[in-house]
C-alpha positions in Angstrom: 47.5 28.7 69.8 49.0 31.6 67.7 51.7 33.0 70.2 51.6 30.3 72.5 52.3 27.7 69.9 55.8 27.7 70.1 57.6 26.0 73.0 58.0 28.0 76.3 55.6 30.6 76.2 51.9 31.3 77.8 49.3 34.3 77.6 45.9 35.4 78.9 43.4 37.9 78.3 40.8 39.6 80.2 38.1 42.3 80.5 39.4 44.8 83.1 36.7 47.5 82.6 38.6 49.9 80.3 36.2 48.8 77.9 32.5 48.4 78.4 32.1 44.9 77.4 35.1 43.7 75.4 38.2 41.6 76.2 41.0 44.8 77.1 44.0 43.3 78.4 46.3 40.7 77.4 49.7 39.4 78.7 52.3 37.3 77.5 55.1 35.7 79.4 57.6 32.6 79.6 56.4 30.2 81.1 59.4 29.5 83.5 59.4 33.8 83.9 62.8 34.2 83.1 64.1 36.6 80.0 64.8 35.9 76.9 66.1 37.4 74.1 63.7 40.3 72.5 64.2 42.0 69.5 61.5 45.0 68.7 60.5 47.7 66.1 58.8 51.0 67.1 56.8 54.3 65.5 58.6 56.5 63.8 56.2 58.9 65.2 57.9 61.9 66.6 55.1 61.8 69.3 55.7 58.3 70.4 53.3 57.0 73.3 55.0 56.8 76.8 54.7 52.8 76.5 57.2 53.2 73.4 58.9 55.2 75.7 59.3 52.9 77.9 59.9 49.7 76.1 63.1 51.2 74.4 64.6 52.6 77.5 64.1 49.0 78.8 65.8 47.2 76.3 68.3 49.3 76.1 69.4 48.9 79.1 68.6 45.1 79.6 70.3 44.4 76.7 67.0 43.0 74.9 65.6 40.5 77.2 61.8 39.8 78.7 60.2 37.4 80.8 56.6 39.6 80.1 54.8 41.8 77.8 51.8 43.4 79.5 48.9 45.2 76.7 46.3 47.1 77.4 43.6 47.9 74.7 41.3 51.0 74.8 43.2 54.1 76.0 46.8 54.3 74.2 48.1 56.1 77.1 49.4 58.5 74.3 49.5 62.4 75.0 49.7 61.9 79.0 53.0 63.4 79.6 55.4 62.3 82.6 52.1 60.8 84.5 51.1 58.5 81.8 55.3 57.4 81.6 54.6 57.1 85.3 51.2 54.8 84.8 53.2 52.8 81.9 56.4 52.3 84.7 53.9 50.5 87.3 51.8 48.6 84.8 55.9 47.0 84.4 55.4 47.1 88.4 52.4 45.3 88.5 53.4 42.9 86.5 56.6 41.7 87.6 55.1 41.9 91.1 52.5 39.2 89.5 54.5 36.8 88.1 57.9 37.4 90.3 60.4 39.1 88.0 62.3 41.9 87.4 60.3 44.7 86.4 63.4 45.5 83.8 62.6 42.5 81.9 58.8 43.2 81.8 57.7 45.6 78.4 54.3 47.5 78.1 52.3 48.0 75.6 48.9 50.1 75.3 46.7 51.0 71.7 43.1 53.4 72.0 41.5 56.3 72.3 44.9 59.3 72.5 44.9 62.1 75.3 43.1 60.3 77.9 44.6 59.3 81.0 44.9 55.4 81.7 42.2 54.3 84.2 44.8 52.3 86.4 42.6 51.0 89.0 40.8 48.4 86.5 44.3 47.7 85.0 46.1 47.4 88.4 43.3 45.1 89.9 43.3 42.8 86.9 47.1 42.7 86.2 47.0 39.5 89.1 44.2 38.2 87.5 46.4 37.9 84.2 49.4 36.3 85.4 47.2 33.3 87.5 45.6 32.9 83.3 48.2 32.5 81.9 48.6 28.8 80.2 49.4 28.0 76.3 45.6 27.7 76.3 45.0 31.2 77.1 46.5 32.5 73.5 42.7 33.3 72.1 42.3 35.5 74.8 45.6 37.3 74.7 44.4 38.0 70.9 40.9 39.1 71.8 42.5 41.3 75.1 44.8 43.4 72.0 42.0 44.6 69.9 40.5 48.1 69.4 38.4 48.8 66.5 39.0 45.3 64.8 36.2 43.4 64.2 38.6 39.6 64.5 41.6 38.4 66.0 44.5 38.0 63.8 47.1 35.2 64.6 49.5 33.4 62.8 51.3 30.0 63.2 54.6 29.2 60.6 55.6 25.2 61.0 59.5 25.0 60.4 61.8 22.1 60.3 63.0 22.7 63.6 61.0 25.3 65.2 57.4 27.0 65.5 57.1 30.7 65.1 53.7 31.8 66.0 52.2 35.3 66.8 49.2 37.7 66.8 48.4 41.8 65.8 45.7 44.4 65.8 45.2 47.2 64.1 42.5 48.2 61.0 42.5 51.9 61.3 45.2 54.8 61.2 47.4 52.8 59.4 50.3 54.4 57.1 53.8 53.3 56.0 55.7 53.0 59.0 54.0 50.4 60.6 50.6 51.1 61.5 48.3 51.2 64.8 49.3 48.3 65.4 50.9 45.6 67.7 52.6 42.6 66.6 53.7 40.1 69.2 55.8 37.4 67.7 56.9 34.3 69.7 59.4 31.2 68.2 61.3 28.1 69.9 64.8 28.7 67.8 67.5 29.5 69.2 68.9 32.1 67.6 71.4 35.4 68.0 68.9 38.8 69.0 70.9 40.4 66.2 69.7 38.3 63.8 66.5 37.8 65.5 66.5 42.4 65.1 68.0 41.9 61.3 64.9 39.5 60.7 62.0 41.9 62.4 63.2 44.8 60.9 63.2 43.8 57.4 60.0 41.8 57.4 58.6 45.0 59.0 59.5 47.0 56.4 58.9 44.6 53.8 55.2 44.1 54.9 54.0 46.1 58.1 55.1 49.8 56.5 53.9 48.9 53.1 50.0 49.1 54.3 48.4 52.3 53.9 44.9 52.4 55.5 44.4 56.1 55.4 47.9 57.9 56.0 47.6 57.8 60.0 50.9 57.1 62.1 50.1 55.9 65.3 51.4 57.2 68.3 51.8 53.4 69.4 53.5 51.0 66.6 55.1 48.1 68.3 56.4 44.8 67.2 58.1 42.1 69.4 59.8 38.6 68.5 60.5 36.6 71.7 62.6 33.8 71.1 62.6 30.9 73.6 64.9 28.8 72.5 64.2 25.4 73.8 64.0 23.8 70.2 67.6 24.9 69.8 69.3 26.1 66.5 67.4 27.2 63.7 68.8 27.8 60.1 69.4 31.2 59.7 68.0 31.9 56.3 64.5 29.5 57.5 64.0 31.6 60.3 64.3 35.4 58.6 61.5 33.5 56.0 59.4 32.5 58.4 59.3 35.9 60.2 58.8 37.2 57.1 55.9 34.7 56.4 54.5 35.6 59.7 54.4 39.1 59.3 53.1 39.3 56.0 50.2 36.9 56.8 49.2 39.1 59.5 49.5 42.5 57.0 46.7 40.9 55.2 44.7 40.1 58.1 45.2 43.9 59.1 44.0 45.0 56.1 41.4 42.6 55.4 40.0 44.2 58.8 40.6 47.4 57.7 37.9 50.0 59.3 35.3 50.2 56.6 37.3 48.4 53.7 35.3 46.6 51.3 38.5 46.3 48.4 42.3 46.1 48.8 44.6 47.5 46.3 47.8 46.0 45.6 49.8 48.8 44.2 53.4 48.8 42.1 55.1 51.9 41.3 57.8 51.0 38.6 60.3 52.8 36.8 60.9 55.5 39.1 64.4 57.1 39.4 65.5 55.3 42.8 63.8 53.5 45.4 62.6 56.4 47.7 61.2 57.8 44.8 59.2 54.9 44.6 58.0 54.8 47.4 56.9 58.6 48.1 55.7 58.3 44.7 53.4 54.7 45.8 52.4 56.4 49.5 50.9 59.8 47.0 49.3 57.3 44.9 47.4 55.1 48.2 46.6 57.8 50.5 44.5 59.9 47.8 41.0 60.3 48.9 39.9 60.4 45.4 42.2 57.4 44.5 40.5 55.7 47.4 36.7 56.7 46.3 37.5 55.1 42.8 38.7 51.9 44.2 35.5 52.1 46.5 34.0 52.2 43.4 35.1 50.4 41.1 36.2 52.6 38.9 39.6 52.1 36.8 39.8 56.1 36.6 43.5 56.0 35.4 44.0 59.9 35.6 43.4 60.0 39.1 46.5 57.8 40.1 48.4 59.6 37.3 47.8 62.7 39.0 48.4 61.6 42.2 51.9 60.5 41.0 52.4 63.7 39.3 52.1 65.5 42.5 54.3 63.5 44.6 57.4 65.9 43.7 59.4 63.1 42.3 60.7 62.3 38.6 58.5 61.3 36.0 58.6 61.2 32.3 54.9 61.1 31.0 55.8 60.1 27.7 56.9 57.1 28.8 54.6 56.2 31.8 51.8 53.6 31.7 49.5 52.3 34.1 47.6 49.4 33.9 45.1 47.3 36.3 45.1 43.5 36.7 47.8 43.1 33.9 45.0 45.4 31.4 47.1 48.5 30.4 45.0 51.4 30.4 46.9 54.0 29.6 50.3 54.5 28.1 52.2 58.2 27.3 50.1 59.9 29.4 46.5 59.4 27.4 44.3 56.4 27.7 44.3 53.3 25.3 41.9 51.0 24.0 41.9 47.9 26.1 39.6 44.7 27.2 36.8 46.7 28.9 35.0 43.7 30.3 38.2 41.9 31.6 38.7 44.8 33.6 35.2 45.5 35.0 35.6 42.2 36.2 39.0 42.8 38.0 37.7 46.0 39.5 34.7 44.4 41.0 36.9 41.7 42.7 38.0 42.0 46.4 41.6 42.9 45.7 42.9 45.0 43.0 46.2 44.5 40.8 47.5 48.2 40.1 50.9 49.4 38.2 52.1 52.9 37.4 55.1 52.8 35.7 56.6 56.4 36.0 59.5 56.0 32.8 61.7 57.8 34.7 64.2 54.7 35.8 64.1 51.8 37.2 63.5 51.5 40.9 60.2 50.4 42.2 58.0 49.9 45.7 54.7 48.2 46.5 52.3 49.1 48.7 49.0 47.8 49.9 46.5 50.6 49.6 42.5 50.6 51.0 39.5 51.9 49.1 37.5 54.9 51.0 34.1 54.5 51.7 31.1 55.3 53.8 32.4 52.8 56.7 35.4 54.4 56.9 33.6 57.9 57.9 31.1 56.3 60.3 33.7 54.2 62.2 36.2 57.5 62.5 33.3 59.9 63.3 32.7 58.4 67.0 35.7 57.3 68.6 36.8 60.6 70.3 
């Protein structure tokens, strides 16, 4: 039941015509309609979508409640200026109209094709249509209604002592560090404070959501949402930031397991950089390398590519005593290659996931990131969708 499994929440999903064929809308609600506590993360894109807009002037000023969360897959309604702000203000209309509430505790959400206007007349007619759906059974096709370019769903469920935390995301393409193009919805039964419930979201976010790097592409879009319900009453404070970290990280790897034309994820470590943003500009250099990415599409453990990447990043390094090494094998050390168990790691490199380190002796900080190979897929998928 993914965001529908904990207590006090329903959803639906629907084809309203924005698409040819596929599911395109989705809504989530409570299922008495009254707010709740909402806590959110957003792009850091500069040229944030009017949706994102929207959504933070609403919680702003409602204090961070909802009642609904209307989506929209398809068109992002990203680049449309004042009337696209206008088209995101009366899919909120529509929606409250639809299930009787406030259109200040109803957020919008919208991921597609950037610079086109929405078509509202599909949306409008089949906003109604949503909110008669909507049931705890109507989770699958709240999932299905959010997707773009995936090829699955991707839902979560995390089982603790007192409450259920459940959720569901898209996204598989333009994806970089600072979330991705993505949309995490979030839902859980505890009853907990909306500061900790934003404390919680915000580090699992950046502890999982902005350490995948698909191809260096911040949406216009990002959102994530955690609802909490609170009929299962008080939740251990430290058990419910790990679960939202559980949930978020599960559905990281479903992202990139989905990723547009991914056939290999790399697991990358930067270590012993000067200080932690170091790291981490030093780890984003490393993953969004095309030629990086072609040698992980391949196979290939060509060492001097990600020490050249690193190199580049502007950030300390002391080649003398870096090192980098695949799946535990150290290839290189001091800047020059070393001998090492060649068949062990044609073996890694041929797995599904690859184990990568590049340790830049310059201190001791480090970062990870979750990095995609580059392939022929990736090129036919990003050729057509303009």
């Amino acid at each position: 039941m993914s965001v529908t499994a904990a207590e006090g929440f329903v959803a639906s999903g629907c084809h309203a015509g924005i698409k040819k064929r596929r599911f395109d809308m989705a809504m989530i609600a409570t299922e008495d309609h009254e707010p709740v506590p909402c806590a959110a993360v957003f792009t850091q894109n500069k040229f944030a979508a009017p949706p994102v807009e929207l959504d933070r002037a609403t919680l702003r000023a409602n204090g961070g409640k909802a009642a609904a969360i209307i989506i929209n897959s398809g068109n992002a309604n990203a680049g449309t200026g004042k009337p696209g702000y206008k088209d995101a203000q009366l899919m909120a209309a529509a929606t409250g109209e639809a299930l009787q509430v406030a259109n200040s505790h109803v957020l919008v959400c919208s991921t597609g094709i950037i610079g086109t206007p929405l078509p509202m007349e599909p949306i409008l007619h089949a906003t109604p249509r949503l909110a008669k759906k909507l049931s705890v059974d109507g989770a699958d096709d709240a999932a299905r209604g959010i997707l773009t370019t995936d090829h699955t769903p991707k839902t979560v469920v995390i089982k603790g002592s007192t409450f259920t935390l459940g959720g569901m995301a898209k996204g598989c393409g333009m994806i970089a560090p600072n979330m991705a193009t993505m949309l995490a919805f979030l839902t859980t039964d505890a009853e907990v404070p909306l500061e900790l419930m934003q404390k919680a979201l915000k580090a699992a976010s950046d502890a999982t959501f902005n350490t995948l790097n698909v191809d260096g592409a911040t949406s216009t879009n990002d959102t994530a949402m955690l609802l909490a319900s609170g009929k299962r009453g008080k939740a251990n404070a430290d058990e419910f930031v790990n679960a939202v970290l559980a949930a978020c990280s599960d559905l990281t790897m479903q992202m990139a397991r989905d990723a547009e034309g991914m056939t290999r994820i790399a697991r990358l470590t930067v270590t012993g950089a000067a200080n932690d943003n170091e790291a981490r500009i030093a780890a984003k250099n490393i993953v969004e390398n095309n030629l990086v990415k072609c040698s992980w599409y391949g196979g290939d453990p060509y060492w001097g590519r990600l020490m050249a990447a690193a190199g580049s990043a502007g950030v300390d390094m002391d080649v003398a005593k870096s090192r980098v090494a695949y799946g535990g094998i150290t290839v290189a050390r001091g800047g020059a290659g070393i001998e090492h168990d060649g068949i062990a790691l044609a073996q890694h490199m041929m797995g599904d996931e690859v184990d990568i380190e590049v340790h830049l002796g310059a201190g001791k900080a480090s970062a990870r990131m979750i990095g995609i190979d580059l392939g022929p897929g990736y090129i036919k998928e990003n050729s057509k969708t303009s």
